[in-house]
C-alpha positions as CSV (number, residue, x, y, z in Angstrom):
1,X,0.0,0.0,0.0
2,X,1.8,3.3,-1.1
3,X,0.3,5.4,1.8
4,X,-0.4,3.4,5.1
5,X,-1.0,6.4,7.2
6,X,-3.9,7.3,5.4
7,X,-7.5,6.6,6.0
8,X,-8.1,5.6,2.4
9,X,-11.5,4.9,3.2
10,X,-12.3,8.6,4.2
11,X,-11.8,9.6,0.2
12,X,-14.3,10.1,-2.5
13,X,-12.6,8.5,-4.9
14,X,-8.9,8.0,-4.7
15,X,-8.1,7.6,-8.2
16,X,-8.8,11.2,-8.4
17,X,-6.2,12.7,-6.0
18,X,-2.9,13.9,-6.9
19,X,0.2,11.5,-5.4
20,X,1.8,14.6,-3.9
21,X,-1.0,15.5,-1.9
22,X,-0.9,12.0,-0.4
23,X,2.3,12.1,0.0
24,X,2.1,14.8,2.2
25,X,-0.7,13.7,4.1
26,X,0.8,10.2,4.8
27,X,3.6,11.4,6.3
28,X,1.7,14.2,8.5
29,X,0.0,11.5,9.4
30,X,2.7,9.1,10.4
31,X,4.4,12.0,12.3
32,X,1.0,13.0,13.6
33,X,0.6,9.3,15.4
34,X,4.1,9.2,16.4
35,X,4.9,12.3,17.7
36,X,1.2,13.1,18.9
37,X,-0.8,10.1,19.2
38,X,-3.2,12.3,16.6
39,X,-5.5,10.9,14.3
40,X,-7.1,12.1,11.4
41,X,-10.1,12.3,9.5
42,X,-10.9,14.2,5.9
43,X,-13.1,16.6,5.6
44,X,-12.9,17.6,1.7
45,X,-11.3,15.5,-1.1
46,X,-11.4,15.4,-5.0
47,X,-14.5,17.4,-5.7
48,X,-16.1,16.8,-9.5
49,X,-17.0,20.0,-11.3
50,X,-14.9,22.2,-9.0
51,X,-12.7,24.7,-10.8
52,X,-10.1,25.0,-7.8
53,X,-7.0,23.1,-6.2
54,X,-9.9,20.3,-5.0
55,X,-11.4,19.7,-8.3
56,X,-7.5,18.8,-10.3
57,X,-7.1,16.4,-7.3
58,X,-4.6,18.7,-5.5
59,X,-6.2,19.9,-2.4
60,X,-7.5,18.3,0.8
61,X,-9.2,19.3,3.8
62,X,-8.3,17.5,7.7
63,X,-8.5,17.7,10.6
64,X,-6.2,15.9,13.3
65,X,-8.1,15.0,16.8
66,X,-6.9,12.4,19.8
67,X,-10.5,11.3,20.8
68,X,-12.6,12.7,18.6
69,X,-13.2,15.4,15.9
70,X,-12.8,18.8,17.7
71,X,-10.3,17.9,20.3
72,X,-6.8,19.3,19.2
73,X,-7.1,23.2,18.6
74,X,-6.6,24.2,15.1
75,X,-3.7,26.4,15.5
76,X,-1.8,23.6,16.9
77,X,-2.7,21.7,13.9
78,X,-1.5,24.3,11.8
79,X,1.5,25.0,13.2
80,X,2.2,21.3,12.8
81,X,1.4,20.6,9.2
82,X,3.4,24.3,8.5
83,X,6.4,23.1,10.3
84,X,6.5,19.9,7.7
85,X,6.3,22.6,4.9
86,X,4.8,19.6,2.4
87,X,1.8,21.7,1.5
88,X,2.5,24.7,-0.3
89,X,-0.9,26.6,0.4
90,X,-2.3,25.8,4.0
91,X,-5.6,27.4,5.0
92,X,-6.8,27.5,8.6
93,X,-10.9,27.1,9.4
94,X,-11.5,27.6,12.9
95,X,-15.3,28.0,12.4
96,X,-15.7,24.6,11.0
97,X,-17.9,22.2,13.3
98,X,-14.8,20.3,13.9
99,X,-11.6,22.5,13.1
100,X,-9.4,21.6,10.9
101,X,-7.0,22.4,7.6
102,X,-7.0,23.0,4.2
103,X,-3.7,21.5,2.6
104,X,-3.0,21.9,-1.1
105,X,0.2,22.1,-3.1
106,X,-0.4,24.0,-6.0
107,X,3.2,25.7,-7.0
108,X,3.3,28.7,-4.4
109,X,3.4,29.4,-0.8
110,X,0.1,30.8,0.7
111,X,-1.5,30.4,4.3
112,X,-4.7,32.4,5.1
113,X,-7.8,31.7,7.5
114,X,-11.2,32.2,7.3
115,X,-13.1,34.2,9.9
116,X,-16.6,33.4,11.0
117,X,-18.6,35.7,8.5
118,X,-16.7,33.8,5.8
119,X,-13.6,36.1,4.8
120,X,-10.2,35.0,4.0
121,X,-7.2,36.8,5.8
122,X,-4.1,35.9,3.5
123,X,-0.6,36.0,4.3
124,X,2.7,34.9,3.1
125,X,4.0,33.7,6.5
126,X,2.6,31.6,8.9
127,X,3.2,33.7,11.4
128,X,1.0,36.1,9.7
129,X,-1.8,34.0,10.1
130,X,-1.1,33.8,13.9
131,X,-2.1,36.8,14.6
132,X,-5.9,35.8,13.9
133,X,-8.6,36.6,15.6
Protein backbone atom coordinates (compact mmCIF):
# COMPACT_ATOMS: atom_id res chain seq x y z
CA UNK A 1 0.00 0.00 0.00
CA UNK A 2 1.79 3.29 -1.09
CA UNK A 3 0.28 5.41 1.77
CA UNK A 4 -0.43 3.40 5.08
CA UNK A 5 -0.99 6.42 7.23
CA UNK A 6 -3.89 7.35 5.43
CA UNK A 7 -7.49 6.55 6.04
CA UNK A 8 -8.14 5.57 2.45
CA UNK A 9 -11.53 4.91 3.24
CA UNK A 10 -12.29 8.57 4.16
CA UNK A 11 -11.77 9.65 0.24
CA UNK A 12 -14.29 10.08 -2.52
CA UNK A 13 -12.56 8.54 -4.86
CA UNK A 14 -8.85 7.98 -4.65
CA UNK A 15 -8.13 7.62 -8.24
CA UNK A 16 -8.82 11.23 -8.44
CA UNK A 17 -6.18 12.70 -6.03
CA UNK A 18 -2.92 13.86 -6.95
CA UNK A 19 0.21 11.46 -5.43
CA UNK A 20 1.79 14.59 -3.90
CA UNK A 21 -0.97 15.50 -1.86
CA UNK A 22 -0.89 12.04 -0.45
CA UNK A 23 2.30 12.07 -0.02
CA UNK A 24 2.14 14.76 2.16
CA UNK A 25 -0.72 13.69 4.05
CA UNK A 26 0.79 10.24 4.82
CA UNK A 27 3.56 11.39 6.31
CA UNK A 28 1.73 14.19 8.51
CA UNK A 29 -0.03 11.47 9.38
CA UNK A 30 2.70 9.06 10.40
CA UNK A 31 4.40 11.96 12.28
CA UNK A 32 1.01 12.97 13.64
CA UNK A 33 0.60 9.27 15.37
CA UNK A 34 4.10 9.19 16.40
CA UNK A 35 4.93 12.33 17.66
CA UNK A 36 1.21 13.07 18.94
CA UNK A 37 -0.82 10.06 19.19
CA UNK A 38 -3.18 12.34 16.62
CA UNK A 39 -5.51 10.93 14.31
CA UNK A 40 -7.08 12.14 11.39
CA UNK A 41 -10.15 12.34 9.47
CA UNK A 42 -10.93 14.19 5.94
CA UNK A 43 -13.09 16.62 5.59
CA UNK A 44 -12.94 17.59 1.66
CA UNK A 45 -11.26 15.49 -1.11
CA UNK A 46 -11.39 15.38 -4.96
CA UNK A 47 -14.46 17.40 -5.70
CA UNK A 48 -16.15 16.82 -9.47
CA UNK A 49 -16.96 19.98 -11.30
CA UNK A 50 -14.86 22.21 -8.97
CA UNK A 51 -12.70 24.68 -10.76
CA UNK A 52 -10.06 25.01 -7.81
CA UNK A 53 -7.02 23.09 -6.23
CA UNK A 54 -9.85 20.28 -4.95
CA UNK A 55 -11.35 19.74 -8.34
CA UNK A 56 -7.54 18.76 -10.33
CA UNK A 57 -7.11 16.40 -7.26
CA UNK A 58 -4.59 18.72 -5.50
CA UNK A 59 -6.16 19.87 -2.38
CA UNK A 60 -7.52 18.33 0.79
CA UNK A 61 -9.23 19.34 3.79
CA UNK A 62 -8.26 17.53 7.66
CA UNK A 63 -8.49 17.69 10.64
CA UNK A 64 -6.21 15.94 13.32
CA UNK A 65 -8.06 14.96 16.77
CA UNK A 66 -6.90 12.44 19.79
CA UNK A 67 -10.45 11.26 20.80
CA UNK A 68 -12.62 12.67 18.60
CA UNK A 69 -13.24 15.44 15.88
CA UNK A 70 -12.77 18.81 17.72
CA UNK A 71 -10.32 17.91 20.25
CA UNK A 72 -6.84 19.30 19.20
CA UNK A 73 -7.11 23.20 18.62
CA UNK A 74 -6.58 24.15 15.11
CA UNK A 75 -3.75 26.41 15.48
CA UNK A 76 -1.84 23.61 16.85
CA UNK A 77 -2.70 21.66 13.87
CA UNK A 78 -1.48 24.26 11.82
CA UNK A 79 1.53 25.03 13.20
CA UNK A 80 2.20 21.32 12.83
CA UNK A 81 1.38 20.62 9.22
CA UNK A 82 3.35 24.27 8.46
CA UNK A 83 6.36 23.09 10.31
CA UNK A 84 6.54 19.94 7.66
CA UNK A 85 6.32 22.56 4.90
CA UNK A 86 4.84 19.57 2.44
CA UNK A 87 1.80 21.65 1.51
CA UNK A 88 2.52 24.67 -0.25
CA UNK A 89 -0.89 26.60 0.43
CA UNK A 90 -2.27 25.82 4.00
CA UNK A 91 -5.59 27.36 4.96
CA UNK A 92 -6.79 27.55 8.58
CA UNK A 93 -10.92 27.13 9.37
CA UNK A 94 -11.53 27.60 12.91
CA UNK A 95 -15.33 27.96 12.35
CA UNK A 96 -15.73 24.63 10.99
CA UNK A 97 -17.87 22.24 13.33
CA UNK A 98 -14.80 20.34 13.87
CA UNK A 99 -11.61 22.51 13.14
CA UNK A 100 -9.37 21.64 10.88
CA UNK A 101 -6.99 22.37 7.60
CA UNK A 102 -7.04 23.01 4.25
CA UNK A 103 -3.73 21.45 2.60
CA UNK A 104 -2.96 21.91 -1.09
CA UNK A 105 0.21 22.14 -3.07
CA UNK A 106 -0.41 23.98 -6.01
CA UNK A 107 3.23 25.74 -6.96
CA UNK A 108 3.26 28.65 -4.38
CA UNK A 109 3.44 29.39 -0.79
CA UNK A 110 0.08 30.80 0.71
CA UNK A 111 -1.53 30.44 4.28
CA UNK A 112 -4.69 32.43 5.08
CA UNK A 113 -7.83 31.68 7.46
CA UNK A 114 -11.16 32.18 7.25
CA UNK A 115 -13.07 34.20 9.95
CA UNK A 116 -16.56 33.35 11.04
CA UNK A 117 -18.59 35.68 8.46
CA UNK A 118 -16.65 33.83 5.81
CA UNK A 119 -13.58 36.07 4.82
CA UNK A 120 -10.17 35.02 4.03
CA UNK A 121 -7.19 36.81 5.75
CA UNK A 122 -4.07 35.87 3.52
CA UNK A 123 -0.58 36.05 4.31
CA UNK A 124 2.73 34.92 3.14
CA UNK A 125 4.01 33.65 6.47
CA UNK A 126 2.57 31.56 8.86
CA UNK A 127 3.24 33.71 11.38
CA UNK A 128 0.96 36.11 9.70
CA UNK A 129 -1.78 33.96 10.13
CA UNK A 130 -1.12 33.76 13.95
CA UNK A 131 -2.10 36.83 14.59
CA UNK A 132 -5.92 35.80 13.90
CA UNK A 133 -8.58 36.57 15.60
Amino acid sequence: MRWPHVRLDLFGDINEMDNRVMDALNELSFEAVRRYAWNHTINSDFRAGDTGQHGAGMAIDFVFFEKKPGDVPVIDQFIFTVGYGRFRRVGLYPHWKNPGLHGDVKDETLYWWRDKAGKYHYGQTPAEILTWK
